[in-house]
VEXFILUM-13960 format. One record per residue (C-alpha): z, y, x; residue in three letters. Coordinates in nm, 2 decimals. Layout:
<nodes>
<node Z="Z" Y="Y" X="X" code="ALA"/>
...
</nodes>
This chain:
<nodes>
<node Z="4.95" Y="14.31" X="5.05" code="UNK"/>
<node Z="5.15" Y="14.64" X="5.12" code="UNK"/>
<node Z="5.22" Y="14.55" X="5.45" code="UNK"/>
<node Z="4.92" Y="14.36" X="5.56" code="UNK"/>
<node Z="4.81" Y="14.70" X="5.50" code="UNK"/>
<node Z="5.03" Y="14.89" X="5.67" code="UNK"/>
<node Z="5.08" Y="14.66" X="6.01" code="UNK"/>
<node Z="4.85" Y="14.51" X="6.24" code="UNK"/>
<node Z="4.96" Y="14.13" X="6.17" code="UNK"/>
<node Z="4.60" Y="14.02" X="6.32" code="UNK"/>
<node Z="4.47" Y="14.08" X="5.92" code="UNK"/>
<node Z="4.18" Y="14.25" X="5.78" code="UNK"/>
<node Z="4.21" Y="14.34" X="5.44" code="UNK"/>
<node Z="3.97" Y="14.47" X="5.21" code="UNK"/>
<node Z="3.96" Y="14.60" X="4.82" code="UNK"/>
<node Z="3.69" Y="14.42" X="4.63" code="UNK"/>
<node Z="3.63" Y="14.66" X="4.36" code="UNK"/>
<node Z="3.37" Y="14.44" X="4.20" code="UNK"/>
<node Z="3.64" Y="14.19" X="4.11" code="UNK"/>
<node Z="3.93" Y="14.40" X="3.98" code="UNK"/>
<node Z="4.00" Y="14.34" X="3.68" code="UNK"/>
<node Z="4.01" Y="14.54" X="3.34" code="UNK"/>
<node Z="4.41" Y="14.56" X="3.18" code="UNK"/>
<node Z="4.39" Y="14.78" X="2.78" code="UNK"/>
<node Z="4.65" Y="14.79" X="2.55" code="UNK"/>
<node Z="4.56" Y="14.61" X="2.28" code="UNK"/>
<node Z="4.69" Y="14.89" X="2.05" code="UNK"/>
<node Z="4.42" Y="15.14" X="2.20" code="UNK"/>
<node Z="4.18" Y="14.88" X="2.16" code="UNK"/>
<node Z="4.29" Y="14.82" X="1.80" code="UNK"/>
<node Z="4.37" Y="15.15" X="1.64" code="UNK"/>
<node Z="4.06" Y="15.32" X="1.87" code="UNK"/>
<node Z="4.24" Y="15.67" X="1.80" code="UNK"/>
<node Z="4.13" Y="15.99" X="1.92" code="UNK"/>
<node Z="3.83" Y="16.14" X="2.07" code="UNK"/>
<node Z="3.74" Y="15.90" X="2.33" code="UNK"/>
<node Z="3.70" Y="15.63" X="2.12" code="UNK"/>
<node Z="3.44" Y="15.81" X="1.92" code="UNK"/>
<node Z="3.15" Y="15.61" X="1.96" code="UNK"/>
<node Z="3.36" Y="15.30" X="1.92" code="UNK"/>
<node Z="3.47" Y="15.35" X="1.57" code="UNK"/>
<node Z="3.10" Y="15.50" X="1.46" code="UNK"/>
<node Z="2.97" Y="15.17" X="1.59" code="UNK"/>
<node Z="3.20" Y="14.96" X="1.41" code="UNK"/>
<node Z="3.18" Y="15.22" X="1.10" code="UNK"/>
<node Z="2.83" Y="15.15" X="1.08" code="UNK"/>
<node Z="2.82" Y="14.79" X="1.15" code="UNK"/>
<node Z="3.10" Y="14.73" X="0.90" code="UNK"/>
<node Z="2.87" Y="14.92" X="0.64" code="UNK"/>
<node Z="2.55" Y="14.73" X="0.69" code="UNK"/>
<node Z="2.66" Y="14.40" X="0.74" code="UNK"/>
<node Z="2.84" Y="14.14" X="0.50" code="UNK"/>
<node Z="3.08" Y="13.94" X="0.76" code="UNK"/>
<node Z="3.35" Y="13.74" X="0.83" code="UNK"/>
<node Z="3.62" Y="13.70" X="1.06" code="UNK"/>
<node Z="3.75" Y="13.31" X="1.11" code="UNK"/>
<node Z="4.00" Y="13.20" X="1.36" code="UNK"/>
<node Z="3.83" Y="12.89" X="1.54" code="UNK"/>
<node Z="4.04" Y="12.61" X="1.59" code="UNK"/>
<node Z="3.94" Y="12.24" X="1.77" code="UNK"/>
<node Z="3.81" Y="12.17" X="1.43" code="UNK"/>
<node Z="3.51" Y="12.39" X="1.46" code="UNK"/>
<node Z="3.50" Y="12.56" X="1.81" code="UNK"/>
<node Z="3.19" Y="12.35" X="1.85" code="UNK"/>
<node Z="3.02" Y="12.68" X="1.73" code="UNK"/>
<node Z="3.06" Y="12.83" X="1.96" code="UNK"/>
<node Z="2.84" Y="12.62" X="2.17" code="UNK"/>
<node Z="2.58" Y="12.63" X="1.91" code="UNK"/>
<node Z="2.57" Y="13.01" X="1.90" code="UNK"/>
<node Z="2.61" Y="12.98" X="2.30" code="UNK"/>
<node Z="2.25" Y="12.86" X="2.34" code="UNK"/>
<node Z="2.13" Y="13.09" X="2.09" code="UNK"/>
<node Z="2.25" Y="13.35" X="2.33" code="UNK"/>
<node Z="2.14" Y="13.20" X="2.61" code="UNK"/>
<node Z="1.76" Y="13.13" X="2.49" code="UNK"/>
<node Z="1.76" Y="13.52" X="2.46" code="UNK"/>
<node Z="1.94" Y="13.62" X="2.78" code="UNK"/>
<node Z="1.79" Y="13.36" X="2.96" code="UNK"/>
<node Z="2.04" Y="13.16" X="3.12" code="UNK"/>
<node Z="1.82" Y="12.95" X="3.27" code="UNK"/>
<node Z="1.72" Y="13.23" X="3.53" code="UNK"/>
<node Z="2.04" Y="13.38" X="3.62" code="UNK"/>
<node Z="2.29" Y="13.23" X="3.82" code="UNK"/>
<node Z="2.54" Y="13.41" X="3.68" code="UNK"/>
<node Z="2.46" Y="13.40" X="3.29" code="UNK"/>
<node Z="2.40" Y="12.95" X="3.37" code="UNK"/>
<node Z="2.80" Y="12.96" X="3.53" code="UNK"/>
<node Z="2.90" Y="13.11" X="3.17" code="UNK"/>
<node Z="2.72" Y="12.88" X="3.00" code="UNK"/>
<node Z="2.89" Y="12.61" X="3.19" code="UNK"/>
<node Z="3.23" Y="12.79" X="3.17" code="UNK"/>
<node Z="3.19" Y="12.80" X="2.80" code="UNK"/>
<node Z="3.09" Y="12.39" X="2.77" code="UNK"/>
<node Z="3.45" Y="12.34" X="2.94" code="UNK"/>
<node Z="3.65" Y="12.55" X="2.73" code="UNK"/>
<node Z="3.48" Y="12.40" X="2.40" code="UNK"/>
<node Z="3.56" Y="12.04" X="2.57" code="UNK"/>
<node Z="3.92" Y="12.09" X="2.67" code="UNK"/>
<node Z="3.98" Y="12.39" X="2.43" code="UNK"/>
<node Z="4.34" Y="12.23" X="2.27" code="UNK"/>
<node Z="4.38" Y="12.10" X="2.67" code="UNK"/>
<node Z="4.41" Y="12.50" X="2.75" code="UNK"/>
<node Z="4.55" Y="12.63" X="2.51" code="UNK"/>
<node Z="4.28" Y="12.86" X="2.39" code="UNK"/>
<node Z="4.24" Y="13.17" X="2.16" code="UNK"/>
<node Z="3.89" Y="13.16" X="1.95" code="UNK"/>
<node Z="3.76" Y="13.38" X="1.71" code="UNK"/>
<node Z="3.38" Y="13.40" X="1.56" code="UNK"/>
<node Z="3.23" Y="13.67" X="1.29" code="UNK"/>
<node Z="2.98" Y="13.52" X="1.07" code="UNK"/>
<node Z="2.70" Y="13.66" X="0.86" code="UNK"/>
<node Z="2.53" Y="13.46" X="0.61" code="UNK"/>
<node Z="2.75" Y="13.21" X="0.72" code="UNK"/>
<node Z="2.62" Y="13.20" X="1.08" code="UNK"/>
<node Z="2.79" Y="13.29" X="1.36" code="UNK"/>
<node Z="2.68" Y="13.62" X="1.51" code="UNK"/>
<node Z="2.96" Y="13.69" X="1.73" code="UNK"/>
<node Z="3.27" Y="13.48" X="1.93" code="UNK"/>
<node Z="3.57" Y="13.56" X="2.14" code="UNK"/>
<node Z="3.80" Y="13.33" X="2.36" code="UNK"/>
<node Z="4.09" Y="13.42" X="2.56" code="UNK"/>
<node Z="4.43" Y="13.26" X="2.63" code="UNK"/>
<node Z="4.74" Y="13.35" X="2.72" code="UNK"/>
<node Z="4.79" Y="13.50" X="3.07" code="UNK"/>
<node Z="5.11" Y="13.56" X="3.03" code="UNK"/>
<node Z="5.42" Y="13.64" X="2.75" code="UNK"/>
<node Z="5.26" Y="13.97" X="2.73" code="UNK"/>
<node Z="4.85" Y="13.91" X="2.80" code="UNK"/>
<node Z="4.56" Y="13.75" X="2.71" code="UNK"/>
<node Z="4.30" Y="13.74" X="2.90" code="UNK"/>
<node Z="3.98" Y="13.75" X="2.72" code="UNK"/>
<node Z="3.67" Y="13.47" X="2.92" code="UNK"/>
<node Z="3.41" Y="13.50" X="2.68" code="UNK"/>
<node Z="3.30" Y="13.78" X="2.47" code="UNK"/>
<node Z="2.93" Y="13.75" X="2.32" code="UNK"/>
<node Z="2.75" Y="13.89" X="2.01" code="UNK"/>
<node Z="2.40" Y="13.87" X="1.88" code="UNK"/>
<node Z="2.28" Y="14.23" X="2.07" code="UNK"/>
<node Z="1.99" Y="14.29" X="1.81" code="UNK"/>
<node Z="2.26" Y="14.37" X="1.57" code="UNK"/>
<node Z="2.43" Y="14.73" X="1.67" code="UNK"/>
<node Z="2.81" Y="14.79" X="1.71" code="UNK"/>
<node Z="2.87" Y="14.39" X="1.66" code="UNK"/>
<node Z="3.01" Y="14.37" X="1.98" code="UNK"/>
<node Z="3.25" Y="14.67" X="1.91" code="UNK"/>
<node Z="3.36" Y="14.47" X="1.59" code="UNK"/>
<node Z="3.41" Y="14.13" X="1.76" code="UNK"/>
<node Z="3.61" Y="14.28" X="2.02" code="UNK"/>
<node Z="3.80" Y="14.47" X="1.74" code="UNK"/>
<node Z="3.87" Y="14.20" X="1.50" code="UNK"/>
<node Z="3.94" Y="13.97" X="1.74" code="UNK"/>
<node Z="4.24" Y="14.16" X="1.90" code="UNK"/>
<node Z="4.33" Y="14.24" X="1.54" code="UNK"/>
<node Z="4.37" Y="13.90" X="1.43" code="UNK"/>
<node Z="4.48" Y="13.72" X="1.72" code="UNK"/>
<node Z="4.69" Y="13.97" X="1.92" code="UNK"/>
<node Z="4.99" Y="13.73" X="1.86" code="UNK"/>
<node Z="5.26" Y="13.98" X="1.99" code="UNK"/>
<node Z="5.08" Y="14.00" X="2.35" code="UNK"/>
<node Z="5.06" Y="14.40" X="2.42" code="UNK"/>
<node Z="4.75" Y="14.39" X="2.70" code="UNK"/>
<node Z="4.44" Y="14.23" X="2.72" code="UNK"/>
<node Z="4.27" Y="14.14" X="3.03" code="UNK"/>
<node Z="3.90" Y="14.15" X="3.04" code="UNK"/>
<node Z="3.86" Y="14.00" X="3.39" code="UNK"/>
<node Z="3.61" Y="14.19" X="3.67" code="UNK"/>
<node Z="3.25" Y="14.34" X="3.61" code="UNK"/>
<node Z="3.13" Y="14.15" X="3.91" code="UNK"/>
<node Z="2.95" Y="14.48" X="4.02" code="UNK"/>
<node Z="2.68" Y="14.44" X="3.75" code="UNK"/>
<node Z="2.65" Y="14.87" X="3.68" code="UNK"/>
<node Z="2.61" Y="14.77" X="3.28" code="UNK"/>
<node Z="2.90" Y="14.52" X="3.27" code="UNK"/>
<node Z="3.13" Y="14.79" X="3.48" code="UNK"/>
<node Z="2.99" Y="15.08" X="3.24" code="UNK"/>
<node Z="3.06" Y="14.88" X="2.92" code="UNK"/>
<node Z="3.44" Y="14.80" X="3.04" code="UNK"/>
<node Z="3.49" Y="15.17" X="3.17" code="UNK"/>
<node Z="3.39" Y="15.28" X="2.81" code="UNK"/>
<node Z="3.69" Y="15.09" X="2.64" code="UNK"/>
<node Z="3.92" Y="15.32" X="2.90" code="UNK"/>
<node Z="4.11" Y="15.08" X="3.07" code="UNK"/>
<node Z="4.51" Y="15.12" X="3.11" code="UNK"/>
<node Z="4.47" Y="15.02" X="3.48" code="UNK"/>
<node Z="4.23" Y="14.81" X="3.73" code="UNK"/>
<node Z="4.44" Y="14.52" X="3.88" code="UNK"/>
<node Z="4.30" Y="14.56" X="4.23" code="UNK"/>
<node Z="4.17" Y="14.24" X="4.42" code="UNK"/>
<node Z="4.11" Y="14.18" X="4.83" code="UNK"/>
<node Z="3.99" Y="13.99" X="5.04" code="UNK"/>
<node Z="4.16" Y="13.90" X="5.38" code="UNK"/>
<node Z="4.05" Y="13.74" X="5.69" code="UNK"/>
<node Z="4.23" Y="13.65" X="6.02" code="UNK"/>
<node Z="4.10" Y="13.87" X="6.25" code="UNK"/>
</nodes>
C-alpha cells in the first residue's frame, strides 16, 4: 500500500475510514481498569446487581438460540426495513448453520432462563478473534457491557486482541466502539486503476 502511496503506478488509493476496523486488548476489555473505563464497569456494576444471569458457552448443541433470540431482536430493530440490520440477520442464519463448519466462538447470558444476550466470534488468527455478532436485549441497561465482558472472559482462549470489525459509518455504531478505546484502527482502501 506504502508505495502505491508513494509512486504514481497509474493507482488511486483511498482510506475508507468507515471500514477500518476496531483491534482492543482483550485484557483492557476484561479487567476495564482505570478512569476511562468508568462508565463501563458502573454499567456492568449495576446490571450485575439487578439482574439474576447466566453465562453459557453455546456449542452446536444449542446455538440454535441464538436464532431464536435473533428474531426477537430483529422484531424490535426492525430488520425488515434496514438493509443493513436484514444482511445480519442473514449472516447470523449462516453461522448458526455451518457454526462447527467455521469454527465458531458462541456465548449467550440468560435471565430467567432466556437468552437476553449472545456473542460469536472466531479465530482470526493465533492471537485474535474477531467478534461478528454482538447483540443484547437494549431495554435492559449495561447488558451489552456484560455480554461483551463475560464473553471475552470466558472465551478469550489465550488470543490477546479482539477484533470488532468496522462501524460502517453509522455515527452510533462508530461512538459505541470509540468508547471501548480501541488499541489501534486497522486501516482499509480502496484502489482503482486510474
Amino acid at each position: 500500500i506504502k508505495a502505491l502511496f508513494e509512486n504514481d503506478l497509474g493507482f488511486t488509493v483511498r482510506e475508507d475510514r468507515d471500514a477500518a476496523d476496531y483491534l482492543y486488548r482483550i485484557s483492557d476489555l476484561t479487567e476495564l481498569a482505570g478512569r476511562k473505563y468508568d462508565g463501563k464497569r458502573n454499567l456492568i456494576k449495576k446490571f450485575r446487581a439487578q439482574q439474576a444471569y447466566e453465562y453459557a458457552a453455546l456449542t452446536a448443541s444449542d446455538i440454535h438460540e441464538c436464532l431464536d433470540f435473533g428474531r426477537k431482536w430483529c422484531i424490535v430493530k426492525d430488520c425488515d426495513n434496514i438493509e443493513s440490520l436484514d444482511q445480519e440477520r442473514r449472516a447470523l442464519r449462516e453461522m448458526v448453520d455451518h457454526f462447527s463448519d467455521f469454527g465458531l466462538i458462541a456465548g449467550a447470558i440468560r435471565i430467567r432462563g432466556e437468552v437476553a444476550a449472545i456473542a460469536i466470534a472466531e479465530r482470526l488468527n493465533p492471537d485474535t478473534m474477531v467478534m461478528h455478532i454482538l447483540k443484547a436485549d437494549a431495554a435492559l441497561p449495561g447488558l451489552y457491557q456484560t455480554m461483551m465482558n463475560e464473553f471475552l472472559i470466558h472465551e478469550r482462549r489465550g488470543f490477546e486482541q479482539v477484533n470488532l470489525e468496522q462501524d460502517l459509518g453509522v455515527e452510533g455504531l462508530r461512538k459505541a466502539k470509540l468508547s471501548y478505546h480501541p488499541a489501534r484502527l486497522v486501516n482499509k482502501y480502496t484502489i482503482s486503476v486510474r
